[in-house]
C-alpha positions as CSV (number, residue, x, y, z in Angstrom):
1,X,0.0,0.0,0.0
2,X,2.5,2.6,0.9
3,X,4.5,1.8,-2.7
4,X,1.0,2.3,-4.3
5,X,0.2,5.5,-2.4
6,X,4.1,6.4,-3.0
7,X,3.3,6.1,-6.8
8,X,-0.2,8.2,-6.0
9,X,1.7,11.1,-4.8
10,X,4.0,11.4,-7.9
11,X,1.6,11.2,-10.0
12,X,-0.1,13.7,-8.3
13,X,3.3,16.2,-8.4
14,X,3.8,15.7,-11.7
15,X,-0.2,16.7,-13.0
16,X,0.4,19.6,-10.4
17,X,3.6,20.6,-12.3
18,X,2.2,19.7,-15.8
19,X,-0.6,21.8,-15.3
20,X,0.8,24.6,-13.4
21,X,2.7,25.3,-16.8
22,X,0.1,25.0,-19.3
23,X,-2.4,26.7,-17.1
24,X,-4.7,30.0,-18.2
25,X,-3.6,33.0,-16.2
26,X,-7.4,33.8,-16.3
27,X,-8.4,30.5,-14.1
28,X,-9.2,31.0,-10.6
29,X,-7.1,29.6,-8.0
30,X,-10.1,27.9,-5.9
31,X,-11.0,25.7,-9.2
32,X,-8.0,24.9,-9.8
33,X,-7.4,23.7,-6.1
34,X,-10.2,21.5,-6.5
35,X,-9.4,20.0,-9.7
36,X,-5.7,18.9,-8.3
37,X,-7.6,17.4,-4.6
38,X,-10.0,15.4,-7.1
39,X,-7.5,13.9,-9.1
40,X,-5.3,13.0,-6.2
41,X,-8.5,11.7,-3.9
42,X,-9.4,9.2,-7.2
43,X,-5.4,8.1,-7.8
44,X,-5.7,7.2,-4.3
45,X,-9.2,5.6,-4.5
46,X,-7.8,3.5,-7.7
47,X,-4.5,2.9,-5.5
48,X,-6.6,1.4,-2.9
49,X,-8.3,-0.6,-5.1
50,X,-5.6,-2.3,-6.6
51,X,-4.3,-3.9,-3.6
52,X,-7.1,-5.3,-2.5
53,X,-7.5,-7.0,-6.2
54,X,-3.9,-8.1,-5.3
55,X,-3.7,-8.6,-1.6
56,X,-4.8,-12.6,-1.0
57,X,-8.1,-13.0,0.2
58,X,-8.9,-14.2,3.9
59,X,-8.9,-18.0,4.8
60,X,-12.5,-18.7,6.0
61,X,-11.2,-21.7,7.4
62,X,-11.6,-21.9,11.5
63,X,-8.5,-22.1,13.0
64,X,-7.8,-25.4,14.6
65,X,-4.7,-25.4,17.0
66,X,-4.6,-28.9,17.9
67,X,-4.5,-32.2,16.1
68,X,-7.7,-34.4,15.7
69,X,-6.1,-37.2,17.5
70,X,-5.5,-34.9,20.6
71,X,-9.4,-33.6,20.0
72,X,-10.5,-36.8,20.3
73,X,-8.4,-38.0,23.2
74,X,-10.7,-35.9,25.2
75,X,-13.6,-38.0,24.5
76,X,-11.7,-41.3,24.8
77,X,-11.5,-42.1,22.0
78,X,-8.0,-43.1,19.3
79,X,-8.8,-41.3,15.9
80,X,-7.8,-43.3,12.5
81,X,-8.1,-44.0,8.8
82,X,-6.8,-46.7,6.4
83,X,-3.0,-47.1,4.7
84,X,-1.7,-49.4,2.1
85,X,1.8,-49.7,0.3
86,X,1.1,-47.5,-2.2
87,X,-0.1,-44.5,0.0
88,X,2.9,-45.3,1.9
89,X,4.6,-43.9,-0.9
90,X,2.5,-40.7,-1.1
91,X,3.8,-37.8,1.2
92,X,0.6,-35.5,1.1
93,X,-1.3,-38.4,2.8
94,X,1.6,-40.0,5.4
95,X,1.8,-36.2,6.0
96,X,-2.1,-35.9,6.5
97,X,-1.9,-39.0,9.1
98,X,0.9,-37.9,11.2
99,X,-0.8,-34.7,11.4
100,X,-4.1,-35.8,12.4
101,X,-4.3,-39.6,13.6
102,X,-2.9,-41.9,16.3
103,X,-4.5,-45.2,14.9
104,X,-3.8,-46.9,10.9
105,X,-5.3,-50.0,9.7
106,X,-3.9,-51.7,6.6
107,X,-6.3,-51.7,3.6
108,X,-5.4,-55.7,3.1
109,X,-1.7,-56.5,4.3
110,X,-2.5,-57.8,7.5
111,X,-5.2,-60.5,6.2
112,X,-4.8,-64.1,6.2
113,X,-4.8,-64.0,2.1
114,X,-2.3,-61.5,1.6
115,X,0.2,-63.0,4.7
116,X,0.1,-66.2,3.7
117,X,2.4,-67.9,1.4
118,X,1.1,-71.6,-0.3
119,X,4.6,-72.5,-1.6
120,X,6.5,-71.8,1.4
121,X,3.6,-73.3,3.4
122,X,4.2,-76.6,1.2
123,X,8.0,-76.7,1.9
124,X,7.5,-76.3,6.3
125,X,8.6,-79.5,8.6
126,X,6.0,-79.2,10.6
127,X,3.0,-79.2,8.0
128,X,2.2,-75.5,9.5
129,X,1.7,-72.6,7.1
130,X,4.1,-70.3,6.0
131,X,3.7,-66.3,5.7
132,X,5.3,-63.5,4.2
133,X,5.3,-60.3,6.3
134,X,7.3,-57.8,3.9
135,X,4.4,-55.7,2.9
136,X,2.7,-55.8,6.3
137,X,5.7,-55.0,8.3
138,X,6.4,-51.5,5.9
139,X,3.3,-50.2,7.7
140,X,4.1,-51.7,11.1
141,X,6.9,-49.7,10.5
142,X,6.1,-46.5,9.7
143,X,3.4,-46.9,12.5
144,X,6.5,-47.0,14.9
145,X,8.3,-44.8,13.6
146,X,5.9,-41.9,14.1
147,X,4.3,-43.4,17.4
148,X,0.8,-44.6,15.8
149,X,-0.5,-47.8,16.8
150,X,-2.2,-50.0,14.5
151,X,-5.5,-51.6,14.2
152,X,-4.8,-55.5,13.2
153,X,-7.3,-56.7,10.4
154,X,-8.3,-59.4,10.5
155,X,-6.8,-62.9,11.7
156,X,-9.8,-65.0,10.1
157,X,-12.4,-63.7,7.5
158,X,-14.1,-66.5,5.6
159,X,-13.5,-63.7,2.3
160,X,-11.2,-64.0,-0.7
161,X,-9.4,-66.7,1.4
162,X,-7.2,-69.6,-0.4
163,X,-9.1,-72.6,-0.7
164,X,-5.5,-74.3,-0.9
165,X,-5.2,-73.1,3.4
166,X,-7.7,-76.0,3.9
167,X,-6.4,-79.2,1.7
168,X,-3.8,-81.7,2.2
169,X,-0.6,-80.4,1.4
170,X,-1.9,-77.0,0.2
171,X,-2.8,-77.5,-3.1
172,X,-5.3,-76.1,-5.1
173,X,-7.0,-79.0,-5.7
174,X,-6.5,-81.5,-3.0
175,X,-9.2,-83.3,-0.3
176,X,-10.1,-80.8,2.8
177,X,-7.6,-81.8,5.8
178,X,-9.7,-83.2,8.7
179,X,-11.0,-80.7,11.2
180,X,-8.6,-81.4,13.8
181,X,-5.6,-80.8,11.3
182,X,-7.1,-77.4,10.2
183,X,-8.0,-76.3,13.8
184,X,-4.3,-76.8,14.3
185,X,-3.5,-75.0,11.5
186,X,-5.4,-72.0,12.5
187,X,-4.1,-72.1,15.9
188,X,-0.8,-72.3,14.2
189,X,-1.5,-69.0,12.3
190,X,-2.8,-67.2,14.7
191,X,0.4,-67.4,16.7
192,X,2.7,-67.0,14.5
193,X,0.6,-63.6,13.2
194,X,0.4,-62.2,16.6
195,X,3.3,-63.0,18.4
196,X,5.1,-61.6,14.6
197,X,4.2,-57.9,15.0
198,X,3.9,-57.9,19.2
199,X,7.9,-59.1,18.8
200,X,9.4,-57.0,15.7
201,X,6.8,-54.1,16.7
202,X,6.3,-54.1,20.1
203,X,2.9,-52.4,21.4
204,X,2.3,-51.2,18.2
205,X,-0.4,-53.3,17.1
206,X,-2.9,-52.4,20.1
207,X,-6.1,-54.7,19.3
208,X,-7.1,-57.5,16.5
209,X,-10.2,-58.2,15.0
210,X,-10.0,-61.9,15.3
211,X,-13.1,-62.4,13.0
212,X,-14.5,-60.4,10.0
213,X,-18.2,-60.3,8.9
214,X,-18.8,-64.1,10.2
215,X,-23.0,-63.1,11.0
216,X,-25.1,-63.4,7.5
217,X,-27.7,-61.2,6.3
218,X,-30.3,-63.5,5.3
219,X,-31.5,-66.8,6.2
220,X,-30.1,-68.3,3.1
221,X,-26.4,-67.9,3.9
222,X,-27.3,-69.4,7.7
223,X,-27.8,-72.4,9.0
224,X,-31.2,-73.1,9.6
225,X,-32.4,-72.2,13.8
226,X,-29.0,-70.5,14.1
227,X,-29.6,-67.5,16.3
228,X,-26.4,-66.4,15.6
229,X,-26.6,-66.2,11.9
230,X,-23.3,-67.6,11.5
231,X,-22.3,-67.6,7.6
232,X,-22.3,-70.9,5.7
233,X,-21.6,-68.8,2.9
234,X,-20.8,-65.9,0.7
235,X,-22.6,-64.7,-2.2
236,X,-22.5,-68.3,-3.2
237,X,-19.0,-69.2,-1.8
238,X,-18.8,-71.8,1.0
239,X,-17.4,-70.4,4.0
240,X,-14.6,-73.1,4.2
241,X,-13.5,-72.3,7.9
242,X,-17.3,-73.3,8.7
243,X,-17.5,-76.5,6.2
244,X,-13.6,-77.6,7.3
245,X,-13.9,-76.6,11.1
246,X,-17.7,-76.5,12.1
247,X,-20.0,-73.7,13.4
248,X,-17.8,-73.4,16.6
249,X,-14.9,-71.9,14.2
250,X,-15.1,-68.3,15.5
251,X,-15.5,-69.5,19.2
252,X,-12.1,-71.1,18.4
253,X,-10.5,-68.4,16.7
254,X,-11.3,-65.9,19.7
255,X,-10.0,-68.9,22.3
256,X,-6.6,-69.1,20.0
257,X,-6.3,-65.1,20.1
258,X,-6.6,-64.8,23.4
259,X,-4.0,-67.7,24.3
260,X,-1.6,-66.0,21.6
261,X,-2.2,-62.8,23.0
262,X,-1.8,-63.4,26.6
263,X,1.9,-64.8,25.7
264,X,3.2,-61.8,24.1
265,X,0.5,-58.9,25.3
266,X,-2.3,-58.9,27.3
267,X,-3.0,-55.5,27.2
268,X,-3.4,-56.1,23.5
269,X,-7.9,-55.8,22.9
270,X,-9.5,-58.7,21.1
271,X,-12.9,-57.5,18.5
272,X,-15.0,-58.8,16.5
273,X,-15.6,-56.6,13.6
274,X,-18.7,-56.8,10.6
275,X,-21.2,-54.5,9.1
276,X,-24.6,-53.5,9.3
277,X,-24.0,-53.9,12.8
278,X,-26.7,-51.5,13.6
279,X,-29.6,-52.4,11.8
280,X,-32.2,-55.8,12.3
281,X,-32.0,-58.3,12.4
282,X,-28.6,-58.4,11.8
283,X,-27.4,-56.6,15.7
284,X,-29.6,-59.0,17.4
285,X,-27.6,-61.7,15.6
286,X,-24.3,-60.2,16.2
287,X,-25.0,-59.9,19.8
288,X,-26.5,-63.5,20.4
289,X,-22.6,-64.3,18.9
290,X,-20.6,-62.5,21.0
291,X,-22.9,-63.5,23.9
292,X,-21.8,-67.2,22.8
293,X,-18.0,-65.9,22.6
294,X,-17.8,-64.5,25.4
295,X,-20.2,-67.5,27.3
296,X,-17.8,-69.2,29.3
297,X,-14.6,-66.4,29.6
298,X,-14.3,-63.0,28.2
299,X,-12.5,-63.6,25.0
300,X,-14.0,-60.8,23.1
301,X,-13.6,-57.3,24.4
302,X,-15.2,-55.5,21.8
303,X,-17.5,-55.0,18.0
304,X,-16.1,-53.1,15.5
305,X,-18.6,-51.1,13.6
306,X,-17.7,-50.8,10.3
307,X,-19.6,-47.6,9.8
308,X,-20.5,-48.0,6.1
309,X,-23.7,-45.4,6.1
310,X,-25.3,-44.7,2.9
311,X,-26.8,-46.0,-0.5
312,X,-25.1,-48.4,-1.7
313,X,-23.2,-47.1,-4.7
314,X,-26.2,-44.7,-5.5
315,X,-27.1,-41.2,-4.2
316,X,-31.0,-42.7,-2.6
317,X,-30.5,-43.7,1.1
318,X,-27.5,-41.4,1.5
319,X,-27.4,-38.9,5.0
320,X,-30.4,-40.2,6.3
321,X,-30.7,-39.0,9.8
322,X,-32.1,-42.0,11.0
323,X,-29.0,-43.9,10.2
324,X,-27.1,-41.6,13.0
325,X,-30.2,-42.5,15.7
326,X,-30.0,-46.0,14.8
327,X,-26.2,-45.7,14.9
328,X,-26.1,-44.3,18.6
329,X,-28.7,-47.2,19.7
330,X,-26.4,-50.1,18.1
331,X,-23.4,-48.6,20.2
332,X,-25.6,-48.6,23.4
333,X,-27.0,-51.8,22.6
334,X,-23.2,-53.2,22.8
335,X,-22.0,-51.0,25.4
336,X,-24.8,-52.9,27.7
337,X,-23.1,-56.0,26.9
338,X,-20.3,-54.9,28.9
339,X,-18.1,-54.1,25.3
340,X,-15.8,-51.5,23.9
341,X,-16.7,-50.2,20.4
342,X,-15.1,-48.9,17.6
343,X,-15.9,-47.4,14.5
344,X,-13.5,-49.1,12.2
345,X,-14.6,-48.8,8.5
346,X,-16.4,-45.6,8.8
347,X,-17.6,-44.0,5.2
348,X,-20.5,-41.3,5.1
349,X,-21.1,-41.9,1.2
350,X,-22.4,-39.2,-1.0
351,X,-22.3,-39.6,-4.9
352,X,-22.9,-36.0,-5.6
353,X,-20.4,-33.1,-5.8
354,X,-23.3,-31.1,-5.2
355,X,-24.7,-32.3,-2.3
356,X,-21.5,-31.0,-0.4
357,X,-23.2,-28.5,2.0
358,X,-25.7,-32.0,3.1
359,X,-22.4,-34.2,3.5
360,X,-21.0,-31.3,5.5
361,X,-24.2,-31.2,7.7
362,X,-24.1,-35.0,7.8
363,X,-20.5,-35.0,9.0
364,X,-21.3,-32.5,12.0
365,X,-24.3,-34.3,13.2
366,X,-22.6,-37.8,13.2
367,X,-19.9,-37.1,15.2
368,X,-21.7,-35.1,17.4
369,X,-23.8,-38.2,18.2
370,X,-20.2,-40.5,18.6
371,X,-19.1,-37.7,20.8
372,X,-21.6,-38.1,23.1
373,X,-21.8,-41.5,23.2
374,X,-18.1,-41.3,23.5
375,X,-18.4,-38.8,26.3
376,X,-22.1,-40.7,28.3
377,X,-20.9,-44.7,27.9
378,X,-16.8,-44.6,27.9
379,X,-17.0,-47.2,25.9
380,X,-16.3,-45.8,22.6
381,X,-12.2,-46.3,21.9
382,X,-11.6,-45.6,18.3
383,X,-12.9,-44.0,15.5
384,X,-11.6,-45.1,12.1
385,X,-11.8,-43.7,8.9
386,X,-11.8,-45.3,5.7
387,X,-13.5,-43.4,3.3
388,X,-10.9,-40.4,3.9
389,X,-10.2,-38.1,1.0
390,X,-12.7,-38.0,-2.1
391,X,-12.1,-39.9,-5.2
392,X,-14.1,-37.7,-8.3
393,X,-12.3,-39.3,-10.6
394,X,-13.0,-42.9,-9.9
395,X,-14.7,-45.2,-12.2
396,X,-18.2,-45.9,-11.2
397,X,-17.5,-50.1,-11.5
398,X,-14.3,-49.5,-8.9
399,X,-15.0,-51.7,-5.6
400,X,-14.3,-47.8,-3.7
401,X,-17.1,-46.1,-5.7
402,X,-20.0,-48.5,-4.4
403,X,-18.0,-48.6,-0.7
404,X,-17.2,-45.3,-0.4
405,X,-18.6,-42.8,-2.8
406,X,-17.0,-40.0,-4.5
407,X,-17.3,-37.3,-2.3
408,X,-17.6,-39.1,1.2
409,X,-14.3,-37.5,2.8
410,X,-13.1,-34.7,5.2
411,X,-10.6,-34.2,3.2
412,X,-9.9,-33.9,-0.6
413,X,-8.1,-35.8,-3.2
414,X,-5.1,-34.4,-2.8
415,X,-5.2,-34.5,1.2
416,X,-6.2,-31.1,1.5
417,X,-8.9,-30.1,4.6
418,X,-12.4,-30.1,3.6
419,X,-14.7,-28.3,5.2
420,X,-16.0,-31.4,6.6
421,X,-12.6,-31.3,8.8
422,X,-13.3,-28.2,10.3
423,X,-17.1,-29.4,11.2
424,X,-15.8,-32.3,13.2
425,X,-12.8,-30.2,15.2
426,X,-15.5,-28.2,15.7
427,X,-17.3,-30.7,17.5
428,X,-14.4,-32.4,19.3
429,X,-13.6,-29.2,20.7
């Protein structure tokens, strides 16, 4: 400004000087007085005007002083989102979670199917499998490097899993070991998987879910009279940890955690983690299971609410408010049962770029209701992210369209803060 107003004033003294010379001795002094002041007062005016074309405009952004993680921490609660090798590799988002988040979870590195390893598991002495932890451990490390702890998913999910896990000698196309053999083999695992990351990564990984979606969402893919809905199968699959072991499978896998647990870390939380956790039939389901887990010991501490809330790859049945009421019952309904909660999956899906100022609404309101559950049940321990930064780009027949949407993050593509951000400081504060 005081260049531009600098520039004003010469201006000014060289019209004075220009017009002083060339002026009629006839003109009287007072008009010419005025004519100078009016020139000056608009050179000014137009001065003025310039910087604030120029000047930056700004930042309606609140100002938020402290990191979500420590926002949240005042509630009880870890917050987190989802990493895999190849955001690993992408600084705006490893920049984005060590600002912001004290829990990860790997997208799929820490799953049976991407650990194990079928011809090293054919080559052991033992007959035990084999795994390969290279991918897995480049997030365990990063976690430990920048003091983040780690959600472990999953040790059994009947999903995308090798049929070759359950035959003789792991091959493809082998006869099913007997059930004994394969509850060994899962014990086995187990094990090996936990006591892995609690040894190279110690404390790092603070809590498993042990099993993934094992409750069905229609009779069909149950056992007939099973109040648990345990899965038989999967869009047509056989669940082979049910055909190989029997209906008691996740029982098992819970009493294997535990004993694995126990040897390395028992301060290390045990879950059971699915979706549609909070609608019926399916909750009532879910909790006549962990009821059954937890029947004779505690084995399981907690359900993981996966927190997918939305249409389902479409726009209808997206921010309904009712899905935030019915969200707040589920997680009283489990807190009763004596149980920690986390959101682990969460994705607030919208489709539509313009529906931004709803999805921003949305945003507020459902962490306004986890914050007060949070702050009325203490029961609430982690809130986890996985539909994070929007995607506008992405194909509408990509698995992360249908499960995530679009425009479903707090923060954009590039990892920049959304308004949606600012909404939920807002409401941690």
């Amino acid at each position: 400004m005081k260049k531009l107003l600098s520039l004003a004033l010469i201006s000014i003294t060289a019209f004075t000087l220009i017009s002083c010379s060339g002026k009629s001795k006839k003109a009287p002094a007072a008009a010419e007085q005025k004519s100078t002041s009016g020139m000056a007062e608009r050179i000014i005016k137009s001065a003025e005007k310039t910087e604030a074309v120029l000047k930056p405009a700004q930042s309606t952004e609140p100002e938020v002083t402290e990191p979500l993680y420590e926002l949240a921490s005042k509630h009880g609660f870890k917050i987190g989102t989802v990493i895999n090798p190849q955001q690993l590799q992408k600084q705006a988002y490893t920049d984005m979670i060590k600002a912001d988040f004290n829990s990860i979870t790997a997208g799929n590195e820490f799953k049976a199917y991407s650990l194990l390893s079928q011809s090293a598991s054919q080559k052991t002495e033992n007959g035990m499998p084999a795994m390969n932890y290279t991918m897995a451990d480049k997030i365990a490390k990063f976690a430990q490097d920048n003091g983040i702890g780690v959600r472990g998913h999953v040790l059994v999910w009947d999903a995308y899993m090798p049929v070759w896990f359950f035959h003789e000698g792991y091959t493809n196309d082998g006869a099913f070991v007997s059930s004994d053999v394969m509850k060994k083999r899962l014990q086995y695992y187990i094990e090996e998987v936990v006591s892995h990351f609690e040894t190279n990564f110690p404390g790092v990984v603070y809590c498993w879910d042990v099993v993934n979606e094992a409750v069905a969402d229609g009779a069909n893919e149950a056992a007939a009279g099973d109040a648990r809905m345990i899965r038989t199968s999967r869009g047509g699959t056989a669940n082979y940890f049910y055909e190989v072991i029997g209906p008691d499978y996740v029982e098992l896998a819970f009493k294997y955690a535990r004993a694995a647990v126990n040897k390395v870390n028992p301060n290390i939380k045990l879950f059971y983690n699915d979706y549609n956790t909070f609608y019926s039939p399916k909750r009532e389901a879910i909790g006549k299971l962990l009821e059954s887990i937890n029947k004779n010991e505690k084995l399981c501490d907690g359900l993981g609410m996966q927190g997918y809330v939305g249409g389902y790859g479409q726009q209808a049945g997206c921010m309904n408010s009712n899905d935030i009421k019915l969200f707040g019952d589920a997680i009283k309904f489990y807190s009763d049962m004596g149980l920690e909660v986390q959101v682990t999956e969460m994705a607030l899906r919208n489709y539509e770029k313009e529906k931004a100022p709803e999805h921003e609404a949305f945003y507020e309101n459902f962490f306004k209701m986890l914050t007060k559950a949070a702050d009325e049940r203490h029961t609430l321990t982690c809130v986890a992210i996985w539909g994070i930064c929007d995607n506008p780009n992405m194909p509408k027949n990509d698995y992360s369209y249908k499960m995530n949407g679009p425009y479903c993050g707090m923060f954009n593509y590039d990892c920049s803060r959304k308004p949606e951000y600012f909404k939920v400081a807002g409401v941690l504060k």
